[in-house]
N, C-alpha and C positions, 0 to 999 in steps of 0.2 A: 504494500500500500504506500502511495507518494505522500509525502508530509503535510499536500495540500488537502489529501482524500482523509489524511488525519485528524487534518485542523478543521475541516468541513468548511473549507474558504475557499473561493475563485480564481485569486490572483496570490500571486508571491510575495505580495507588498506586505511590510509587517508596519503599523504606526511605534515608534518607539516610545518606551514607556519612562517620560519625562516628570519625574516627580514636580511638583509645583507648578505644573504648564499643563500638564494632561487634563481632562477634564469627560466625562462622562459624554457628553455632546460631540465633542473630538472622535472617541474611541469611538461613537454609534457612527457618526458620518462614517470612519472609515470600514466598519465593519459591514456596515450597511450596502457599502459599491464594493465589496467581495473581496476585501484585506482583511487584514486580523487588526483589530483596532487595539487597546490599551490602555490601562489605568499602571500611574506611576504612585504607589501608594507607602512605599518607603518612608516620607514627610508626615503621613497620615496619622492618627490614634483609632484606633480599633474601630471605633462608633464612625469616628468621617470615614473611615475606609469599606467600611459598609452601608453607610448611604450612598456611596460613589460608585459600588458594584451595582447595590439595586436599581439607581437612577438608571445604570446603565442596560441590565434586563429589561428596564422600561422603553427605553428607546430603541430598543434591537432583540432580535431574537436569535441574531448572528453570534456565531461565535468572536469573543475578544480573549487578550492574555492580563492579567496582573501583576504587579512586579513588586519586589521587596527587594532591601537591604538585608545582606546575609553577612556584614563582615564581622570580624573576631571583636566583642565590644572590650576596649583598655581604658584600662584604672589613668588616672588625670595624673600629670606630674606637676604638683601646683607650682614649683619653682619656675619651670618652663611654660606654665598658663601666665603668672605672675608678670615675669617678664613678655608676654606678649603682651599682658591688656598695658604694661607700664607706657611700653612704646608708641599706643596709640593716643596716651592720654591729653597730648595737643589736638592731638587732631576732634577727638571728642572737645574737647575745651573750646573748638573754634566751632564747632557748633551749638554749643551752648548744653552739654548736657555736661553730667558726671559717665565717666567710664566703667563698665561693669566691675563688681567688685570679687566674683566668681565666674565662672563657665560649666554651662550644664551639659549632660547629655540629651541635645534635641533629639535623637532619633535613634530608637532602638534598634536592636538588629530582627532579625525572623529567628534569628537561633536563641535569641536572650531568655524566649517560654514559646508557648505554644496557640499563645492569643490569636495570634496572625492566624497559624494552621488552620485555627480552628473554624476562625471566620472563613477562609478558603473552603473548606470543607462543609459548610454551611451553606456556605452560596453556589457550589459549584460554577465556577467558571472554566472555559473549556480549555486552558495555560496557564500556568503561572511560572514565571521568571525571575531569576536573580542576580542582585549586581553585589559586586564585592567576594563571593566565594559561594560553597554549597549547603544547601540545606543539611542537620544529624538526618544520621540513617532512619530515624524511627519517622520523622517527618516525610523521606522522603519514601519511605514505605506507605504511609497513611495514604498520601496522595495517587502513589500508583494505585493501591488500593479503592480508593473512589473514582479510578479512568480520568484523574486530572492530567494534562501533559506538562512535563516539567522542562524548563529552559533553563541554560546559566552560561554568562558571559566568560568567553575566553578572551587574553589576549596573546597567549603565548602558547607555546608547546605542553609546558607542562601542568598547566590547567587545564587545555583540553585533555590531557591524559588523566588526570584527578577526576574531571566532570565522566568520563566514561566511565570510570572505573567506579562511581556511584552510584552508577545508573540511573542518571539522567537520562532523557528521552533527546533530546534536542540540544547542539551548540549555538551559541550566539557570536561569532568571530569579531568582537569588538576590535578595530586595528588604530592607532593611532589617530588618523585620520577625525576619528567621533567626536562629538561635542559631547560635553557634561561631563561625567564622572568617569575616569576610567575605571575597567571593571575589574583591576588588582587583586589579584588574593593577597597580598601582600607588599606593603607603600615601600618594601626594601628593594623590592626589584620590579622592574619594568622594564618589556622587550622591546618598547614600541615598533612592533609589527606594522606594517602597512597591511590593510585591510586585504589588498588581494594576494599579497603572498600570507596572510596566516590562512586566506582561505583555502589554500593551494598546499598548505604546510598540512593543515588538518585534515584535509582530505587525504593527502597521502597517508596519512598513519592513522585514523580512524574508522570508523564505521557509520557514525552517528550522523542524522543529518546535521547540514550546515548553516546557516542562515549567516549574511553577510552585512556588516553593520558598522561604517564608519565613513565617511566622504560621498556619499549615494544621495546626489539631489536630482537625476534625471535618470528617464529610462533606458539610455545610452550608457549609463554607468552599470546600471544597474541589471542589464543583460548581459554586461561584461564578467562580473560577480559570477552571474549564475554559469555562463562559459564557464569559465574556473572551475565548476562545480559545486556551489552555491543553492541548497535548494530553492530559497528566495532570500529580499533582500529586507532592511530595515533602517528607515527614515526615520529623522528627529527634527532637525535641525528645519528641513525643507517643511514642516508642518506648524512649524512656532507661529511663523505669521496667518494663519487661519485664524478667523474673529472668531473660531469657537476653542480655540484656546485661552487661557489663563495668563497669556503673555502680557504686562502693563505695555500702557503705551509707548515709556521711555525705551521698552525691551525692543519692541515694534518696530519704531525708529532706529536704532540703532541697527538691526538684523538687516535692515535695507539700505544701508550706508554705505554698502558693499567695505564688510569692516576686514581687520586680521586677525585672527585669533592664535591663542596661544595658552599651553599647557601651565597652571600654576597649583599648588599644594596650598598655598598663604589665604586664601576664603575660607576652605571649607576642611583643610588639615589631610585631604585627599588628590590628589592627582587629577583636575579636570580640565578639560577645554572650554576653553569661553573666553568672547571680546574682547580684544587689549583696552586696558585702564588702569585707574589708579595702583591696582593689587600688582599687574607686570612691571607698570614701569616704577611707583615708588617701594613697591616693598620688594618685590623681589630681585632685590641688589646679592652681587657673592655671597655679602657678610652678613648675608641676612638671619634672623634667629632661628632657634630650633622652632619648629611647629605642633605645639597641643596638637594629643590626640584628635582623630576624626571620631564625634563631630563636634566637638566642644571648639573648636577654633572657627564652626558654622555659627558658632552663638554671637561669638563677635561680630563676626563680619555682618550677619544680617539687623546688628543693633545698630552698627558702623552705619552701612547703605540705610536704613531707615533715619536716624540722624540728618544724616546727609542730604539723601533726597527733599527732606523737607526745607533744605534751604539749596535746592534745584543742585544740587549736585549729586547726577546720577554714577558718578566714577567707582562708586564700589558696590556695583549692582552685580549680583553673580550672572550676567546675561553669556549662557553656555552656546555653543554654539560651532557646529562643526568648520572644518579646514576649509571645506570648499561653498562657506557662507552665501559667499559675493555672488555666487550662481540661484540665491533664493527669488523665487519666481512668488509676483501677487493672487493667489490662485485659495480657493474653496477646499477642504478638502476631497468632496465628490469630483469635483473638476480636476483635481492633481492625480487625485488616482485612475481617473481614466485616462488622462493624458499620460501619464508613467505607461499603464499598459499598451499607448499607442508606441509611443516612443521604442518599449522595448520589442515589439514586434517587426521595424520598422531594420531594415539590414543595409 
C-alpha cells in the first residue's frame, strides 16, 4: 500500500505542522483539496490542543497529522539563565519594563506524561508527528495500537536509523534548508543535510517511507524530492502567508520582503530558521553567551519581542521561515495546492 492509500489523501503535499501559525482553518483548507493538513500543537496545553483537533473534525472529515514536541526536557542552569536575562537588561530598560527575574519551562515535551497521548488517543486523528526526537516505546505502542500513523523528523543519518529502529511508521527528512525548528535529537550535533541529499541518504539505507521537508515552495521542487525518492513533500514556510493562518501582520510583511534567513539557537535555546534581525545580527556575535536550556530561553525572547513590538519594534519576532522564503507566492491555501499539483505534473 503507497503512503498516500495510507494517509487516505490525494496528493503528496503535506501542510507542515507550525506551532503558533497552524490553525485548524489552515489544516481543513488543506486537507480538504487532498493534502494532509496539520495542527502544530507542541505551544498548546492539553485543553487548547483539543479544541484545535475538534475544531478541526468540524471542518473536514479529511484526514490531517498533529505534531508535538518530543525533546529530552533539562533541568535550568540558573547561573547560565542569570546571565542571559542580565545581558538583556538595557535592552528591556529601553523599553520601559523590568527584565524577567526567572525563566520557565513554556513547553512541555510529549514524553514529560502521557497527557498529550492520551488526548491523541481520544481524538483519533489519522498522524501524528514529532519534532525534537521519538516518542517511549509504551507510547508509541498505544498509538500503533489504535491504527494512528506515527511520523518523526530526521535530519541526519543516525536518526533516521533511531526513528526505524522504533518503529515509527513514516520519516520526515527535515534538511537544513526548513524554517523553524530544526528537528535535532540533540543541540550537540547537527549535520545540516541538505534536504535532497538526506532524502537520497535515507532512502539508501532505509525502508520506511520518506517524506521530504525543507526548501519546497513550488511544484518544480517538489517533484524533484519525490524523483529522489521522496514519497511526498512538506511545506511551511510557503503557507505562512495564507489569511487562514495565525501569522501577525508584522510576520506577513516581513515573509514578503523577499527576506534572508538564517539559522540561530539565541530565541528559542534550539537550533531554528527564521528572518534575519535583531537575535542574528546583535546577539549572535562569536562571544556570545552560553544559551539556557530549550525552552526557557523561548520565555525570554517572547517577553523580549512583546516588549518590543509594542513600541513598533518588530526585530525580535521569532518570524521562522524557510531558505528559499523570497520564492513565497500571495496564494489561498486551496489555490497553492492545486497549483503545486499543477506545477509538479508539469515536465
Amino acid at each position: 500500500m503507497s503512503l498516500l492509500e495510507k494517509l487516505g489523501i490525494k496528493h503528496p503535499i503535506f501542510l507542515a505542522p507550525m506551532a503558533g501559525v497552524s490553525t485548524p482553518e489552515l489544516a481543513a483548507e488543506v486537507s480538504n483539496q487532498g493534502g494532509l493538513g496539520s495542527l502544530g500543537l507542541g505551544a498548546s496545553s492539553v485543553e487548547s490542543a483539543r479544541q484545535q483537533i475538534l475544531k478541526t473534525q468540524e471542518l473536514t472529515d479529511c484526514p490531517f497529522q498533529v505534531n508535538f514536541f518530543c525533546h529530552d526536557s533539562q533541568p535550568l542552569d540558573e547561573n547560565v539563565a542569570q546571565a542571559w536575562i542580565d545581558q538583556f537588561k538595557d535592552k528591556f530598560a529601553e523599553y520601559g519594563i523590568n527584565p524577567p527575574t526567572q525563566l520557565h519551562c513554556i513547553y512541555p515535551s510529549f514524553k514529560d506524561n502521557d497527557d498529550f497521548l492520551n488526548l491523541v488517543l481520544e481524538t483519533r486523528p489519522c498522524a501524528v508527528s514529532f519534532h525534537f526526537g521519538i516518542p517511549l516505546p509504551h507510547q508509541i505502542q498505544a498509538l500503533k495500537d489504535a491504527g494512528i500513523l506515527t511520523m518523526v523528523s530526521a535530519t541526519n543519518f543516525a536518526e533516521a536509523k533511531a526513528i526505524q529502529a522504533a518503529g515509527i511508521d513514516i520519516i520526515i527528512a527535515q534538511g537544513i534548508e526548513a524554517g523553524g525548528h530544526r528537528g535535532i535529537f540533540s543541540t550537540k550535533f547537527d549535520a545540516s543535510v541538505k534536504t535532497s541529499n538526506l532524502v537520497k541518504l535515507i532512502k539508501q539505507h532505509f525502508s520506511l517511507p520518506v517524506v521530504a521537508a525543507g526548501g519546497i515552495m513550488n511544484g518544480e521542487q517538489a517533484r524533484q524530492m519525490i524523483d529522489f525518492g521522496a514519497e511526498a513533500v512538506q511545506l511551511g514556510t510557503a503557507f505562512v502567508q495564507c489569511k487562514s493562518s495565525n501569522a501577525n501582520d508584522a510576520y506577513r510583511k516581513a515573509l514578503l520582503s523577499k527576506p534572508l534567513t538564517q539559522v540561530s539557537a539565541s530565541i528559542s535555546g534550539r537550533p531554528a530558521r527564521g528572518i534575519i534581525n535583531h537575535w542574528h545580527i546583535d546577539v549572535d556575535t562569536p562571544n556570545r553567551l552560553d544559551v539556557p536550556a530549550y525552552p526557557y530561553t523561548y520565555d525570554l525572547a517572547k517577553q523580549l519581542h512583546a516588549a518590543a513590538s509594542k513600541h513598533g519594534d518588530q526585530g525580535y519576532g521569532a518570524f521562522w521561515a524557510g531558505s528559499n522564503v523570497a520564492q513565497i507566492r500571495e496564494m489561498e491555501a486551496s489555490d497553492l495546492i492545486n497549483q503545486l499539483v499543477l506545477e509538479m505534473k508539469q515536465k
